[in-house]
C-alpha positions in Angstrom: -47.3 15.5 12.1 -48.9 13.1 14.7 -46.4 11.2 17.4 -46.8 7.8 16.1 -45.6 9.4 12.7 -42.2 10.4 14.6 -42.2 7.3 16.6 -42.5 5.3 13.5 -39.8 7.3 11.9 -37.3 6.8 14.7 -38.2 3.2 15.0 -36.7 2.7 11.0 -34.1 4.8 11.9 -33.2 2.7 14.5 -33.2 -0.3 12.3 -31.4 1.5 9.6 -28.3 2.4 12.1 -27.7 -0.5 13.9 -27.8 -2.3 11.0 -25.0 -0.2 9.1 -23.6 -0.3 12.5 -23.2 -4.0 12.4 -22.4 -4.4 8.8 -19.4 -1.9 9.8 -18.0 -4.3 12.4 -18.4 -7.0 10.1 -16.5 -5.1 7.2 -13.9 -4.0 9.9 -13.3 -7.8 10.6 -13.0 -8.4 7.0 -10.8 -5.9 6.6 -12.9 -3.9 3.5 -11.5 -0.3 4.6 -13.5 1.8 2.1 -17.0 0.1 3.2 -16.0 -0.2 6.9 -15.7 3.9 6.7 -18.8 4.2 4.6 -20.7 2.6 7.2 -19.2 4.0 10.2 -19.8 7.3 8.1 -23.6 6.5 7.7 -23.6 5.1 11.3 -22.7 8.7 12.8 -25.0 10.5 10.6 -28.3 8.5 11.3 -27.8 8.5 14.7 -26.9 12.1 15.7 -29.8 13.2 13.3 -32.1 11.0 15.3 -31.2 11.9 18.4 -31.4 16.2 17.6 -34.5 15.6 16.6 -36.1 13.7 19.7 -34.0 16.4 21.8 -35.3 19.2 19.9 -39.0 18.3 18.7 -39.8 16.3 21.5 -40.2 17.4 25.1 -40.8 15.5 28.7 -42.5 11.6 28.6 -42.8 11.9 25.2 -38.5 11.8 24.7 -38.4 8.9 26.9 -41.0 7.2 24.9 -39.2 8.2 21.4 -36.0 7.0 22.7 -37.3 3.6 24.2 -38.6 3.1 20.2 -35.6 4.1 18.4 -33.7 1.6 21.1 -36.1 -1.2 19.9 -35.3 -0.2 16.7 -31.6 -0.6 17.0 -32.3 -4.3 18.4 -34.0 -5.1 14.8 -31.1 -3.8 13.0 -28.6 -5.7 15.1 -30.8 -8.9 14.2 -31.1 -8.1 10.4 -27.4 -7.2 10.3 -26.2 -10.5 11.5 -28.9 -12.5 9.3 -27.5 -10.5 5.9 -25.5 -13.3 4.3 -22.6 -10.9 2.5 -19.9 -13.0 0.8 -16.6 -11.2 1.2 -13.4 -12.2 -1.0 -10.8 -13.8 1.1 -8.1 -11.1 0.6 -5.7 -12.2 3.2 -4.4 -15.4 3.4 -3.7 -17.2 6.3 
């Protein structure tokens, strides 16, 4: 499989974890325990598989390059993460 292939692929994964990631501090806030864990579940797994893969498959410049993409990645997820409206039940009551 060609580079950009890979670099593709890490750049979605990228997306993908930072978006769980920010969902997970969003659940955490809103204290939804079985979804904050999901997510922080999911969060762990995306990103270590990510980054064995650019550690094992990739080697010199081309790591650096991989990583700088999956890092751009993880911007977009941040940004679609905090544009997701979610409605959460108000279980607490201040």
């Amino acid at each position: 499989k060609s580079m950009d292939f890979y670099l593709f692929l890490y750049f979605i994964a990228g997306i993908v974890q930072d978006f769980l990631l920010t969902l997970n501090w969003r659940f955490i806030v809103k204290e939804n325990i079985p979804l904050a864990v999901l997510t922080s579940f999911l969060t762990t797994v995306v990103s270590f598989l990510v980054l064995y893969n650019i550690l094992t498959r990739l080697v010199g410049e081309r790591s650096l390059l991989a990583i700088i993409v999956y890092s751009a990645g993880i911007g977009g997820g941040t940004f679609f993460g905090m544009k997701l409206k979610i409605s959460f039940k108000d279980s607490k009551k201040s």
